[in-house]
C-alpha positions as CSV (number, residue, x, y, z in Angstrom):
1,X,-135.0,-73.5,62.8
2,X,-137.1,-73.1,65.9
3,X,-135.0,-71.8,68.7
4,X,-135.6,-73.6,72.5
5,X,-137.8,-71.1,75.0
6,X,-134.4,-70.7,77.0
7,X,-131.0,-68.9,75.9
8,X,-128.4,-71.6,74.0
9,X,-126.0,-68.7,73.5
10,X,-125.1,-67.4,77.3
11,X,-121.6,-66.1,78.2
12,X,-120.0,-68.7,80.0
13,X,-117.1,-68.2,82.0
14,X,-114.4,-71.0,83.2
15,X,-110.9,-70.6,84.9
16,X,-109.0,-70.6,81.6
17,X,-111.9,-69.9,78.5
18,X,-114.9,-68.2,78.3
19,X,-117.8,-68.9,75.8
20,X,-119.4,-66.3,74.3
21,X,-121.6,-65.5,71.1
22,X,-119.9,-65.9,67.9
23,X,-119.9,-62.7,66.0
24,X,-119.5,-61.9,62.5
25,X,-116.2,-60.1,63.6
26,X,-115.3,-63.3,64.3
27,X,-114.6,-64.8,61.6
28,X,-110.4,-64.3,60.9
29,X,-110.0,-65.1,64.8
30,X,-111.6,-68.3,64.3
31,X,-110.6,-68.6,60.5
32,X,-106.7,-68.2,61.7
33,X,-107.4,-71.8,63.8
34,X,-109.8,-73.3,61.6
35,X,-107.1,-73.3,58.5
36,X,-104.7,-76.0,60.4
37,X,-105.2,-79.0,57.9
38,X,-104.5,-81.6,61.5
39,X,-107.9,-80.1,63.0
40,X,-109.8,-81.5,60.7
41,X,-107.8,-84.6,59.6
42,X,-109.5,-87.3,61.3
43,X,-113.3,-85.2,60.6
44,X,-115.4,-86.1,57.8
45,X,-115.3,-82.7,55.8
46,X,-111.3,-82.8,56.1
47,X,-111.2,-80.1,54.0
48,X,-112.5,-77.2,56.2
49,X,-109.1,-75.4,56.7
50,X,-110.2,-74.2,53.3
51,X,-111.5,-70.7,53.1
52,X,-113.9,-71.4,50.7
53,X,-115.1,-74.4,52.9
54,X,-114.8,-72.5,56.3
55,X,-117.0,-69.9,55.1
56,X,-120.0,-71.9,54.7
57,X,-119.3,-73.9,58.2
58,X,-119.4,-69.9,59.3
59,X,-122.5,-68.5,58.0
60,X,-124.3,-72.2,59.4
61,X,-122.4,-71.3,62.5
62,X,-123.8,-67.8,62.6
63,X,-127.1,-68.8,61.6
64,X,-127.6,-71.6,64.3
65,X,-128.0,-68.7,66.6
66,X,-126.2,-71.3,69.3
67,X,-122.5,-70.9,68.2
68,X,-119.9,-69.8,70.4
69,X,-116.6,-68.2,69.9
70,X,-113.9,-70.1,72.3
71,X,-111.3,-67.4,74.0
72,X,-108.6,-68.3,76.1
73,X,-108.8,-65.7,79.0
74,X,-105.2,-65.4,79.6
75,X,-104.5,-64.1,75.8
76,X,-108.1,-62.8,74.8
77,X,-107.5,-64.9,71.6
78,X,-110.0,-66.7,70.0
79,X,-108.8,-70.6,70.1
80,X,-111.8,-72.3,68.6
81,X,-115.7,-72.9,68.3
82,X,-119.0,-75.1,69.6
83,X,-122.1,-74.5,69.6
84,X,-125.8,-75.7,70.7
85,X,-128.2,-77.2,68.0
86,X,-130.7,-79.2,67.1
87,X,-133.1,-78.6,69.9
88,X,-136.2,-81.5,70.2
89,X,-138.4,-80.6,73.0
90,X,-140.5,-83.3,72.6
91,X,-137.5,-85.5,73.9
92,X,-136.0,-82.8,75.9
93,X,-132.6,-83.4,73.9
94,X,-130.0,-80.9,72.4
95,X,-127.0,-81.1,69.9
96,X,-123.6,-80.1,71.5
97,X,-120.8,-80.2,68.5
98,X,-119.1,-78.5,65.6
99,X,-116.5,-78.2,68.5
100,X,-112.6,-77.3,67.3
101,X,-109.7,-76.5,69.3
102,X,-106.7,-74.9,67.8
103,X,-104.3,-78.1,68.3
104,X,-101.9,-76.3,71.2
105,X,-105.1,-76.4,73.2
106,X,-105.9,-80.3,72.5
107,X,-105.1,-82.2,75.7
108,X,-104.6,-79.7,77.8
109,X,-108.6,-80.1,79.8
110,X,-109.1,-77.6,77.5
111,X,-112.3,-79.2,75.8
112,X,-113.3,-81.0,79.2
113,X,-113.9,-77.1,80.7
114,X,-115.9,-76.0,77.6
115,X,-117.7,-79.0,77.5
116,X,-118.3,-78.5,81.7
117,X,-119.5,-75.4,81.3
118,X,-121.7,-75.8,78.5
119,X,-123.6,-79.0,80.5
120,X,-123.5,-77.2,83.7
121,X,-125.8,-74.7,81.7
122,X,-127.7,-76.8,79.0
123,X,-128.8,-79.4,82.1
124,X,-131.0,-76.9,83.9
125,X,-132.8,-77.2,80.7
126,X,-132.9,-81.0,78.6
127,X,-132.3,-84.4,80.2
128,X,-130.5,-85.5,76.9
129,X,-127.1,-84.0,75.2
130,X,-126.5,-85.2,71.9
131,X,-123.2,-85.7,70.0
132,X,-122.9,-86.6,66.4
133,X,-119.1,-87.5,65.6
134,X,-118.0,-89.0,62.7
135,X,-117.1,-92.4,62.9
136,X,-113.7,-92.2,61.7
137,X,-113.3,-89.1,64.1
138,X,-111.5,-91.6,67.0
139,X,-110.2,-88.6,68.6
140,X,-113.5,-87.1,69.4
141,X,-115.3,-90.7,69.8
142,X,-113.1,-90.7,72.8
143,X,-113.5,-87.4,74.0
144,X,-116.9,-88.0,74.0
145,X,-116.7,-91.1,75.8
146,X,-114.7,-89.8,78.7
147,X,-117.5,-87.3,79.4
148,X,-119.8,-90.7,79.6
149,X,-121.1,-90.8,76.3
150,X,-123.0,-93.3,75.2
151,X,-123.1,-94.7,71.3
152,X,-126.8,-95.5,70.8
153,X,-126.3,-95.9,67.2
154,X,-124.3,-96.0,64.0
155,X,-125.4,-94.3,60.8
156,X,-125.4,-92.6,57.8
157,X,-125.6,-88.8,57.2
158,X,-126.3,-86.4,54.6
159,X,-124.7,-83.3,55.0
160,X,-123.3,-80.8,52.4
161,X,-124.1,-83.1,49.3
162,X,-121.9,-85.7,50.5
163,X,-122.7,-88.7,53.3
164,X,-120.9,-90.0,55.7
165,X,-120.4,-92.7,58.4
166,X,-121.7,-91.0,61.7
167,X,-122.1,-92.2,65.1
168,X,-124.2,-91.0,67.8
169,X,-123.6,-90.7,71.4
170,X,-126.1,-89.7,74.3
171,X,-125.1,-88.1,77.4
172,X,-127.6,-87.7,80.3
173,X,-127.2,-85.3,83.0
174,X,-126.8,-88.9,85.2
175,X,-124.4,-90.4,82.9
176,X,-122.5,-87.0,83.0
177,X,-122.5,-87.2,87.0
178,X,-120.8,-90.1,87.0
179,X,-118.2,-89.5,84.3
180,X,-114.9,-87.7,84.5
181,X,-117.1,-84.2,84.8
182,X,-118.8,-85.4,88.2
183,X,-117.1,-82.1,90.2
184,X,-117.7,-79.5,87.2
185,X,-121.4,-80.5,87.5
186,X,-122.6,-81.1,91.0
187,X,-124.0,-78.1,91.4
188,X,-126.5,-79.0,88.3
């Protein structure tokens, strides 16, 4: 994987979380969310609150060299993950995903902050945020379309010997502007 010419795995500090590098030491923090079964019930790998499944999703999180570990700063706890991917220059686009929240954080603004802070940094960077979401995934299809997502196409993917209906939505810095994250990122 080539890495962009600019850092994908800041700290990033909001009122209520901070994003920060996922460490190896990590891993039972973010295990201990990751093994609720209704996080990943609507996701295409559904099974994933399985250690033996987690720990793969962990060592690709670790080597994506983007991933970060999700902390609420009132507790210090670790309440979920994202991370940076995928980087094409050549279209000045990057991945945002593999996002979870442990489900007492899920509509709460919660993932509109991370989400904030992570564009407020990416922008200074690529014109184009990607999102791949499963297309069964209705929960983070919306998500996604608050922010101003837009679908730009439906498809097929490969992943982990198995394939799956996928969708894929665009978000431009513009598109972003417009959308329910206008305040979070005028100052990009």
């Amino acid at each position: 994987m080539t890495l962009p010419p600019f850092d994908i795995q800041p700290e990033l500090m909001g009122e209520r979380v901070m994003l920060r590098p996922l460490l190896a030491s990590d891993y039972d923090g973010l295990y201990a969310v990751a093994s609720d079964p209704e996080i990943w019930a609507m996701h295409p790998f559904r099974d994933r609150y399985k250690r033996e499944i987690f720990d793969d999703f962990f060592a690709d999180a670790m080597a994506s060299q983007g991933a970060f570990a999700i902390v609420d700063l009132a507790t210090g706890e670790i309440i979920g993950g994202t991370r940076f991917a995928i980087y094409d220059p050549a279209t000045s686009e990057i991945e945002i995903g593999w996002t979870f929240f442990a489900t007492a954080y899920w509509r709460t603004g919660t993932n509109r902050e991370v989400k904030a802070l992570m564009l407020r940094h990416i922008y200074q960077f690529v014109r184009i945020v990607v999102f791949q979401v499963g297309a069964s995934n209705f929960r983070s299809r919306t998500a996604v379309e608050r922010l101003g997502g837009k679908l730009v196409r439906e498809h097929k993917r490969h992943h982990g010997g198995q394939v799956h209906d996928y969708t894929t939505y665009h978000l431009t810095r513009e598109d972003a502007l417009s959308g329910v994250l206008a305040t979070a990122l005028e100052s990009v």
